[in-house]
C-alpha positions as CSV (number, residue, x, y, z in Angstrom):
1,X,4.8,-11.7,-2.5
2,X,6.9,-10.6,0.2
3,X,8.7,-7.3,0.5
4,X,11.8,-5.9,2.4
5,X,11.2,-2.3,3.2
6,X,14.1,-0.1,4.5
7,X,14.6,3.5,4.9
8,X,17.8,5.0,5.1
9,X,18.2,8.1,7.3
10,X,21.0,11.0,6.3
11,X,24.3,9.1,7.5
12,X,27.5,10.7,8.3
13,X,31.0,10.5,8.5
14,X,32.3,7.8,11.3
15,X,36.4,7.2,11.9
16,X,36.5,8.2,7.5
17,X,34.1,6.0,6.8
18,X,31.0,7.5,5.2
19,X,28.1,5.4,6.0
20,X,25.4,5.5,3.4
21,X,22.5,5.9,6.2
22,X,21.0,4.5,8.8
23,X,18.4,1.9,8.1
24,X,15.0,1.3,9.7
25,X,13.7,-2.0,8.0
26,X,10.3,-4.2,8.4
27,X,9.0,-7.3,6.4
28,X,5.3,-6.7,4.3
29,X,3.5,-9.7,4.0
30,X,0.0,-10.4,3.7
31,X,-0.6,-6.6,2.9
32,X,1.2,-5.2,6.2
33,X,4.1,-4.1,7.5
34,X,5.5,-5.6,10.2
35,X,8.8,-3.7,12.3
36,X,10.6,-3.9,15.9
37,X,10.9,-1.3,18.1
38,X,11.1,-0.2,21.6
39,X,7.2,-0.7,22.1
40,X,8.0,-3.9,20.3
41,X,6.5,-5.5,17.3
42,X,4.1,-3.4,15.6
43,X,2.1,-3.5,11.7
44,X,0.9,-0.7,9.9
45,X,-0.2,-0.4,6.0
46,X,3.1,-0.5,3.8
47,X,5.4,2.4,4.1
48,X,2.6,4.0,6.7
49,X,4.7,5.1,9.5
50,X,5.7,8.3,10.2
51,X,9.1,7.4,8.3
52,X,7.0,7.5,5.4
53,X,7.7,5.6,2.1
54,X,10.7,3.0,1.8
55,X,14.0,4.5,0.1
56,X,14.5,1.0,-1.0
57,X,12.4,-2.0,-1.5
58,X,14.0,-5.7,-1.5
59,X,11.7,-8.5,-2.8
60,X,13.0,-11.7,-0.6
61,X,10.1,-14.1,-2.8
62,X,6.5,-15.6,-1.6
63,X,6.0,-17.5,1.5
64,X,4.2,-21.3,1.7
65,X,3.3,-20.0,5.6
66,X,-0.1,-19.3,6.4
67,X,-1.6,-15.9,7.8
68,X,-2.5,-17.8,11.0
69,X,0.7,-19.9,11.6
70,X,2.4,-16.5,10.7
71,X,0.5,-14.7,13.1
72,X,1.4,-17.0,16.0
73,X,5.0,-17.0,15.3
74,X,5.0,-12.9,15.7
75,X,3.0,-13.9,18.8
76,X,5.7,-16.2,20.1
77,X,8.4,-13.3,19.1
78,X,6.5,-10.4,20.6
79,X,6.0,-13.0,24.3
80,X,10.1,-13.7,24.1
81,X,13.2,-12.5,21.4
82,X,11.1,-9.6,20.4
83,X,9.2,-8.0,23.5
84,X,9.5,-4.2,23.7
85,X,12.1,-4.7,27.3
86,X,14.7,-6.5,24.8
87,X,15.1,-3.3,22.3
88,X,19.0,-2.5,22.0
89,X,19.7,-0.1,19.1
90,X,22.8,-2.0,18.0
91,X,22.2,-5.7,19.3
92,X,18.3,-6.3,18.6
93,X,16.9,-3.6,16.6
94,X,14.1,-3.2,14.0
95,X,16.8,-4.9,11.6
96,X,17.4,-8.3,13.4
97,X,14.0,-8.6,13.5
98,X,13.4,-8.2,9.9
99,X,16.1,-11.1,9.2
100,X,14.7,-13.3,12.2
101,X,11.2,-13.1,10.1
102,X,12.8,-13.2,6.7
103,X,14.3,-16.6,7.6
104,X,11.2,-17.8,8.6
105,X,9.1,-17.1,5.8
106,X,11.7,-17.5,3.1
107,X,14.8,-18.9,4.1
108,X,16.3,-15.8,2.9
109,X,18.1,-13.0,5.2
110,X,17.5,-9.3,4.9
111,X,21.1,-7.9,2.8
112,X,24.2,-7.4,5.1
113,X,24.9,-3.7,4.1
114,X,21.6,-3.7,6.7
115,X,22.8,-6.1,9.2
116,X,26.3,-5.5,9.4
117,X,26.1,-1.5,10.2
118,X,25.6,-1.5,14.0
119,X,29.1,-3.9,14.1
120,X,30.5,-1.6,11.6
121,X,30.0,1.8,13.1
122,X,31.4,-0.1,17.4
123,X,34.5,-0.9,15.7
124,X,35.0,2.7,14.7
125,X,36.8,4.9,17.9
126,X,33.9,7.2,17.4
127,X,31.1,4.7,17.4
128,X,33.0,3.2,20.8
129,X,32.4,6.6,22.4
130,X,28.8,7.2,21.6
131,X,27.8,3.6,22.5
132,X,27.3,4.7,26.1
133,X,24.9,7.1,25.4
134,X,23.2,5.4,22.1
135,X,22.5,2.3,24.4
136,X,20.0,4.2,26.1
137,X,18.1,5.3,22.5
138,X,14.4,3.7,22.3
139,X,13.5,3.8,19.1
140,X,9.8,3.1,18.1
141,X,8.6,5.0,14.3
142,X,5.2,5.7,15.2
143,X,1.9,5.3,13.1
144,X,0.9,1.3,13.2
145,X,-0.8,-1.2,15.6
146,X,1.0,-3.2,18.5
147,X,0.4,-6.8,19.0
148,X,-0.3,-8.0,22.1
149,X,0.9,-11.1,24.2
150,X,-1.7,-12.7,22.5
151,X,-0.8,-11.7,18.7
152,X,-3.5,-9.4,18.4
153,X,-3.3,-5.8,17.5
154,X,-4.3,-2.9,19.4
């Protein structure tokens, strides 16, 4: 079975609109946890970063993919879409990544309320003025194991 983690951080007010939170998101399969950040694609135990526990759990179904095949296809990511340089807080984030590997090992896509925030907050006047200096955010939840160019954790 095949999980959809997210946890929401405290969200706030942006041009009237409350936004329910901010979401950090990662795909469990094969009893891990598997996320995007700025030190790129990383695995931990489920709900074992420092972000602790999901707020929300989304169960996309099982997967016919095998460990292996699954395991070279993060390799792949991690070596081109998904290396640590192409991090981007509202363009490639921790989110795109979980819908990227969704669609692989389902066919299904994380929910929109997730993907469509970053485009959401930009079109507010506020959002617009703080992109400047959110473009420069790194984000990377710490706790978990990095894979490699090779796809091998260290």
């Amino acid at each position: 079975m095949m999980k959809f983690p997210s946890e929401k951080r405290p969200g706030s007010s942006a041009s009237r609109k409350q936004l329910e939170g901010i979401w950090h998101s990662g795909i469990v399969v094969y009893e891990e946890e598997f996320f995007y950040g700025s030190g790129g694609i990383t695995s931990c135990l489920p709900g074992g970063t420092l972000l602790g526990p999901p707020d929300s759990v989304v169960d996309l179904g099982s997967t016919e993919v095998t460990v292996d095949l699954f395991m070279e296809y993060l390799a792949s990511l991690g070596d081109s879409m998904f290396c640590s340089s192409s991090y981007n807080l509202f363009d490639h984030n921790c989110n795109t990544f979980s819908n990227e590997v969704a669609q692989f090992l389902t066919g299904k896509k994380i929910p929109s309320y997730i993907t469509d925030l970053p485009s959401e907050i930009l079109s507010t006047p506020f959002g617009q003025a703080l992109r400047p200096l959110l473009d420069s955010v790194q984000i990377q939840p710490p706790g978990g194991s990095t894979f490699n160019q090779h796809g091998r954790q260290s």
